[in-house]
Structure formats: C-alpha cells, structure tokens
DORODO-420924 format. One record per residue (C-alpha): residue number from 1; residue in three letters; chain; x, y, z. Coordinates in steps of 0.5 Angstrom, whole numbers, plus 500, padded with zeros to 3 digits. Layout:
// residues N
ATOM|nr|rest|kette|px|py|pz
ATOM|NUM|ALA|A|X|Y|Z
...
END
This chain:
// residues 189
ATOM|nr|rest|kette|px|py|pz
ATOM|1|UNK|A|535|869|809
ATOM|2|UNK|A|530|875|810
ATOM|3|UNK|A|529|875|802
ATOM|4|UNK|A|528|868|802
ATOM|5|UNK|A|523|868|807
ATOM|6|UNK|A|518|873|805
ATOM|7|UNK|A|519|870|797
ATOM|8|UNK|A|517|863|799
ATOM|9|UNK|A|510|868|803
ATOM|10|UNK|A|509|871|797
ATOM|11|UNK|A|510|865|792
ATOM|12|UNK|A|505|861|799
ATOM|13|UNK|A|500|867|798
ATOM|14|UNK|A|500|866|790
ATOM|15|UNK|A|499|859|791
ATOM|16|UNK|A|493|859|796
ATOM|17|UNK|A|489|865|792
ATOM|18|UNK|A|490|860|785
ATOM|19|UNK|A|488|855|789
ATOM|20|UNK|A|482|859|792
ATOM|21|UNK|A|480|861|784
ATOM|22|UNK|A|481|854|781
ATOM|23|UNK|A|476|851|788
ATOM|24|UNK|A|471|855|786
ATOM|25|UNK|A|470|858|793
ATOM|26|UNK|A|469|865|790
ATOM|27|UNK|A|462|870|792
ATOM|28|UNK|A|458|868|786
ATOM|29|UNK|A|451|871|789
ATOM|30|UNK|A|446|867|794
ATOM|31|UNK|A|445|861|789
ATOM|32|UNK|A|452|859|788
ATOM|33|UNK|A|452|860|780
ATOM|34|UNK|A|450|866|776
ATOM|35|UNK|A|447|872|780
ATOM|36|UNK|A|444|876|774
ATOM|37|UNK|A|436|878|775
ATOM|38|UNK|A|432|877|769
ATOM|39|UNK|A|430|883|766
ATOM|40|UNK|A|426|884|759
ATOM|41|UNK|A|429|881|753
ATOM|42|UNK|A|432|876|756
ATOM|43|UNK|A|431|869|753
ATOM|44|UNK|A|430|865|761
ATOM|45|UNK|A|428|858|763
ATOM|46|UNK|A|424|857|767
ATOM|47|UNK|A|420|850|770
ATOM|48|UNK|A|413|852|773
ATOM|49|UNK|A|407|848|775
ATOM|50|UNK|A|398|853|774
ATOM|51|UNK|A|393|852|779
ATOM|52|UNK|A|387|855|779
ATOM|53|UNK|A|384|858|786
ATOM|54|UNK|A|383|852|788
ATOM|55|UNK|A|389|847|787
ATOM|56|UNK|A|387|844|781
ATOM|57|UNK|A|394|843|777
ATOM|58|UNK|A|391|845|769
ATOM|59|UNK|A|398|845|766
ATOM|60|UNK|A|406|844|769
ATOM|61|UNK|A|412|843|765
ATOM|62|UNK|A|414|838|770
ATOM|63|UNK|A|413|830|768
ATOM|64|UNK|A|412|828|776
ATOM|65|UNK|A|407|834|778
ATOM|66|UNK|A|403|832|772
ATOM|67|UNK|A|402|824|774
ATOM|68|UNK|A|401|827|780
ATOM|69|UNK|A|395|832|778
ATOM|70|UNK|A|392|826|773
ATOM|71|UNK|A|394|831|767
ATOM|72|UNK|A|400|826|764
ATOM|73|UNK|A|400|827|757
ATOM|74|UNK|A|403|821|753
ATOM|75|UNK|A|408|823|748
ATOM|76|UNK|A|409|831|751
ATOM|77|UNK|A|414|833|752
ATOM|78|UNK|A|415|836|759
ATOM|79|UNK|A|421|840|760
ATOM|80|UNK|A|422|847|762
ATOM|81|UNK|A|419|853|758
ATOM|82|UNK|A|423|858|754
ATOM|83|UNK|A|421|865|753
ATOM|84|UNK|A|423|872|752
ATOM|85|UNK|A|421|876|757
ATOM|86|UNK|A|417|882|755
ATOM|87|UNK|A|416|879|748
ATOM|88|UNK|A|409|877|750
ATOM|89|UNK|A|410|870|749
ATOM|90|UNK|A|407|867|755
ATOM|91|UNK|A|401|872|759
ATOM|92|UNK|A|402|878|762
ATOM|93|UNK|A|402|876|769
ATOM|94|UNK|A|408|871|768
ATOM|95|UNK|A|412|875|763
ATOM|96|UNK|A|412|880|769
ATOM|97|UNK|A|413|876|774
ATOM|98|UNK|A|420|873|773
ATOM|99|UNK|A|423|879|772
ATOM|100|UNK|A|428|881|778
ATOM|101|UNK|A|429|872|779
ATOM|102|UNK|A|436|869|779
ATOM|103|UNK|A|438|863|777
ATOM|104|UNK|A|435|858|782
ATOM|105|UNK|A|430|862|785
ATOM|106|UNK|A|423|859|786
ATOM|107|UNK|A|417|864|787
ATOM|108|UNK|A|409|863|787
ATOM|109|UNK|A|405|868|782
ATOM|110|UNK|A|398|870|784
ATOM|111|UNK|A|395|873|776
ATOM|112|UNK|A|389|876|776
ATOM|113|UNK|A|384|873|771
ATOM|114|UNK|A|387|881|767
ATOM|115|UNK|A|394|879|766
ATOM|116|UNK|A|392|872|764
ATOM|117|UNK|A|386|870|759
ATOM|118|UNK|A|382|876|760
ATOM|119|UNK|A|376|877|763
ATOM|120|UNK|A|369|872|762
ATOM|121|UNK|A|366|875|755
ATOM|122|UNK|A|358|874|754
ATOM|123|UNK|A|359|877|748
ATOM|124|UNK|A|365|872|745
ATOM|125|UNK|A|359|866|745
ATOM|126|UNK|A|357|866|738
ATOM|127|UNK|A|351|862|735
ATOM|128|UNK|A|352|860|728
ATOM|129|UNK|A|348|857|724
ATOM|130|UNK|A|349|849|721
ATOM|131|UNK|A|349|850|715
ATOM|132|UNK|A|355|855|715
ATOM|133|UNK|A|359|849|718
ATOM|134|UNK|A|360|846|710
ATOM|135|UNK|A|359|840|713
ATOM|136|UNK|A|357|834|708
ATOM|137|UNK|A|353|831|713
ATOM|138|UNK|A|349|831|720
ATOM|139|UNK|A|352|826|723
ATOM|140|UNK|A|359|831|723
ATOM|141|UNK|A|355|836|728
ATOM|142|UNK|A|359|837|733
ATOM|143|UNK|A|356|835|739
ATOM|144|UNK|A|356|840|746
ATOM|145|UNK|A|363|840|750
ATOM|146|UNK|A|367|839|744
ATOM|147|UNK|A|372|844|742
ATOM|148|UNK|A|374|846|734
ATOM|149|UNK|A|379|849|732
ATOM|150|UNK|A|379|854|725
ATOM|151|UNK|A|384|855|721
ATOM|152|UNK|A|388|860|724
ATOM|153|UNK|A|388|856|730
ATOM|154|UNK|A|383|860|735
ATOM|155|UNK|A|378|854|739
ATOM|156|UNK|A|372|853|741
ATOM|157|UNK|A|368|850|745
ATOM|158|UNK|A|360|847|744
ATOM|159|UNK|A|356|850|749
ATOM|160|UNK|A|349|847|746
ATOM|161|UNK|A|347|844|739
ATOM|162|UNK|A|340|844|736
ATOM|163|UNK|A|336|844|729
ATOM|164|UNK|A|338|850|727
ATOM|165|UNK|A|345|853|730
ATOM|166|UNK|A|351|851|733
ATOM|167|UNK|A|353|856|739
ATOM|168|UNK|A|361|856|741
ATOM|169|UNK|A|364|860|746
ATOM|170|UNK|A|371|863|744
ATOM|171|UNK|A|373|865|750
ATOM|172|UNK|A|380|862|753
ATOM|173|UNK|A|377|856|758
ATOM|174|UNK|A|382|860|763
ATOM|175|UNK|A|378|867|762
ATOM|176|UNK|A|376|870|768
ATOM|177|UNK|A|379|865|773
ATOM|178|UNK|A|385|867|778
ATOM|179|UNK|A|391|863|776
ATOM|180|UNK|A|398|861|781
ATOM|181|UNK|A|404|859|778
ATOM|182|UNK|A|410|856|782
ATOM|183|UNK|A|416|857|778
ATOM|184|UNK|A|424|856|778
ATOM|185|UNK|A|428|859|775
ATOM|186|UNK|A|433|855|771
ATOM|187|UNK|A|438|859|767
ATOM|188|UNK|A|439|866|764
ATOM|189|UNK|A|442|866|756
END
C-alpha cells in the first residue's frame, strides 16, 4: 500500500508540473513574453512617435497619435517600424537608443541635433542660377517654400527666389534641432 501512495504522488506531482508548463505559468521575464535585449544586428519593431523640444509631434507610426497632432496622411501606412540595429537605417540616436530594450518596453529618447540630422549648415545653402534649372519656361520657377527633389532623392527646400538665381537650402528640415522619441518595443526577429 506504501507503494502505491508514493506512485499515486509521483504521477500527482507529473501531473501538476505538465499542467504548470501547458498553463504557461512559467518566469518568461518582466513582460510575460520574450526576455531577450536588442542588441546590434538584430531586426527589431518598433512604434514610436518624434517631437521636437517643444512638443510639436512631426512623425509617429501611430495612426491615433497623428490624427491627434493634425500630421494625419491619407493613404500612408501607419505601422510600427522595422530596422536592423546598428545598420544605419534609422539616426544614431535611435539606432542607439533601442539596444538593451525587451519586448514591451517603452522608453523616451532625447537626441541631440549630432546623432539625428546634424547640425544647422550655412554653407548647405546653395544659389543657383535659373538658367541652370533647364526649365522650358519661367512660369515653372519654383516659388520660396517649396521643396524639390533631384534625382538621386536629396531635397531642397527654396529659401528665395529672384531675376537671376534661385537659393536652396540642403539641410534636413530637422538639422540642428534636438528630437525626443517615445517608443515601444514590439518584437525581436
């Protein structure tokens, strides 16, 4: 009878432990699911919204937050972002930023204007004469504000416009500016 006391534990214990394990009502770290850290190389999701020193929201991947901000953009997609950590995909401060996060985590970065878009250039403002433009007519002068892009995909934005030249500023609208970015961690791949 002994024997079958201590079986009918042993097959008890079994079959508490499996029911533990099948549960789920094991340690997976602080969030519940993967306990993993970013570190470089890794492909990482990530929601997020910028604003700049002053709160103005310029950029989330957050459909709600940018209705919120009056940023909304029909027909863009608004989903978390996906980089390789360290690839140089996304700015410095960002690249930086989410290494060491698990799955879950929010954080708020602060990035300096030299590990976002670089500091304000005057000599990335550039004036150039409109008969360089190849333009069929004048009416296709680009009036001040606007911005162009050239083939390779760099911007320009037209600071001023006269008889003779057209003067475009090359630096990212961001350069020189200090940038804070709430985000979350979505998931590890």
């Amino acid at each position: 009878m002994k024997a079958s006391k201590g079986a009918v534990f042993f097959i008890a214990v079994l079959l508490l432990v499996s029911i533990i394990f099948v549960s789920g009502c094991t340690d997976k770290g602080s969030e519940g699911g993967d306990s993993r850290i970013v570190k470089s190389g890794d492909t990482v999701k990530v929601d997020y919204t910028g604003k700049l020193e002053d709160g103005t929201v310029f950029d989330t991947s957050r459909e709600d937050v940018a209705k919120q901000a009056g940023i909304y953009v029909e027909g863009r997609e608004y989903a978390p972002l996906t980089f390789v950590v360290g690839s140089g995909q996304v700015i410095q401060g960002f690249d930086e930023g989410v290494i060491g996060m698990k799955v879950g985590e929010e954080k708020t970065l602060k990035i300096p204007p030299e590990e976002a878009y670089g500091e304000y250039d005057k000599a990335k403002i550039l004036a150039v004469p409109i008969e360089e433009l190849n333009l069929t007519n004048r009416s296709e002068i680009p009036e001040v504000g606007q911005s162009l892009r050239d083939i390779n995909g760099n911007q320009y934005k037209v600071t001023a416009v006269n008889d003779t030249h057209i003067t475009l500023d090359v630096n990212h609208e961001l350069a020189g500016k200090t940038l804070t970015f709430d985000i979350k961690l979505i998931s590890i791949e």
